[in-house]
C-alpha positions in Angstrom: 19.1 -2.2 80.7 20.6 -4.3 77.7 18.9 -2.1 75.3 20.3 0.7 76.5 24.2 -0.7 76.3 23.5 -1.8 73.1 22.0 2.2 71.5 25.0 3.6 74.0 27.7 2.0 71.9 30.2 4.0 70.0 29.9 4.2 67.0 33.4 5.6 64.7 32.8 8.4 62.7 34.1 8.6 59.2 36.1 11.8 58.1 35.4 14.9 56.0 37.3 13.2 52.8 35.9 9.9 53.2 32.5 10.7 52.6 33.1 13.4 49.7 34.9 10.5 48.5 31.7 8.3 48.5 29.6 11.4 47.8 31.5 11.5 44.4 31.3 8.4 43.5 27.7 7.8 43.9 27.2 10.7 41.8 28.8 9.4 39.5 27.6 6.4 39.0 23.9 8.1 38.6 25.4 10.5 36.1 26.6 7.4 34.0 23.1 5.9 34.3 21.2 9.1 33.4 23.3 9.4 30.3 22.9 5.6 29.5 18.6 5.9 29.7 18.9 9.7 27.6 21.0 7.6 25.0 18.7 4.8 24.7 15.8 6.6 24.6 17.1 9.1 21.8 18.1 6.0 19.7 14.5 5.0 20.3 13.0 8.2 19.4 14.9 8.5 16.3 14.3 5.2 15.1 10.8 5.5 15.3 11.4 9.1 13.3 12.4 7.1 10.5 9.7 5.1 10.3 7.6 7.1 10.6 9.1 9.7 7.8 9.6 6.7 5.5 5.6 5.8 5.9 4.6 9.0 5.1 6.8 9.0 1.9 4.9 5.7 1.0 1.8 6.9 1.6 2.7 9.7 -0.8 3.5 7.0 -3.5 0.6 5.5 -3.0 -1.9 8.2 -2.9 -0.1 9.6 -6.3 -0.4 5.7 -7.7 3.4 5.7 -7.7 3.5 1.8 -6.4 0.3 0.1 -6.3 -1.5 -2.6 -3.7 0.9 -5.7 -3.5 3.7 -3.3 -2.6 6.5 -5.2 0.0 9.5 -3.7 1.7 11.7 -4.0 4.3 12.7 -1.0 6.2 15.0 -1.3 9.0 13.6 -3.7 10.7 9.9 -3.3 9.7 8.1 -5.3 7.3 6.0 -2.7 5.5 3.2 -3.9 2.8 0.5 -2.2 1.1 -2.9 -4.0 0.9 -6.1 -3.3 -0.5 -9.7 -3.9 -1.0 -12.1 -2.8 -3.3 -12.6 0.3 -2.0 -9.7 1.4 0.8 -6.0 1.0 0.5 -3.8 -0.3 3.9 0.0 0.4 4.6 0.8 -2.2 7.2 3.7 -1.9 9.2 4.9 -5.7 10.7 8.0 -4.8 13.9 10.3 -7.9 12.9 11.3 -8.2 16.7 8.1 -7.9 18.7 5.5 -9.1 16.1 3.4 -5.9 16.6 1.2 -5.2 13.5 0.1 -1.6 12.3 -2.8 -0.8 10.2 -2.9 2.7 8.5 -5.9 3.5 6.5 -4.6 5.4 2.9 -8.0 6.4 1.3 -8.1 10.0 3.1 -4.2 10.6 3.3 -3.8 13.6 2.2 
């Protein structure tokens, strides 16, 4: 019989504006966020574009014996170098922030 007083309560209602009110403003505030992610992820994007442009342009130089093994730059916030054996050529890529290395083989570039 308790249960029952307790689901029989009244409850007050809110009205028509009140909740367009809140409607809006939680709206909003995912609109905000959506454009916060789609800008952080563009800036991503093309910051990697760069990179990835400026490799290719050193891999150019390379190939065409422009700049030779040895090679160190720092692009951004890469730390690109080009090594080399007796036989293949590497452009290696070092991120400065996360320490994540990348090896690109140079012999068939082009």
């Amino acid at each position: 019989m308790a249960l029952l007083k307790i689901f029989q309560t009244k409850l007050n209602g809110s009205s028509l504006i009140e909740n367009l009110v809140a409607s809006v403003i939680i709206m909003l505030v995912f609109v905000i966020a959506s454009f916060s992610i789609n800008n952080v992820l563009r800036n991503q994007t093309n910051s990697s574009a760069k990179l990835d442009n400026h490799v290719k342009e050193l891999t150019y130089l390379v190939v065409y014996d422009k700049i030779s093994e040895g090679y160190t730059e720092t692009y951004i916030n890469w730390n690109i170098e080009v090594r080399g054996d007796n036989t293949k050529t590497f452009l290696i890529v070092l991120d400065k922030h996360t320490g994540i290395e990348k090896k690109e083989e140079l012999l068939n570039a082009f």
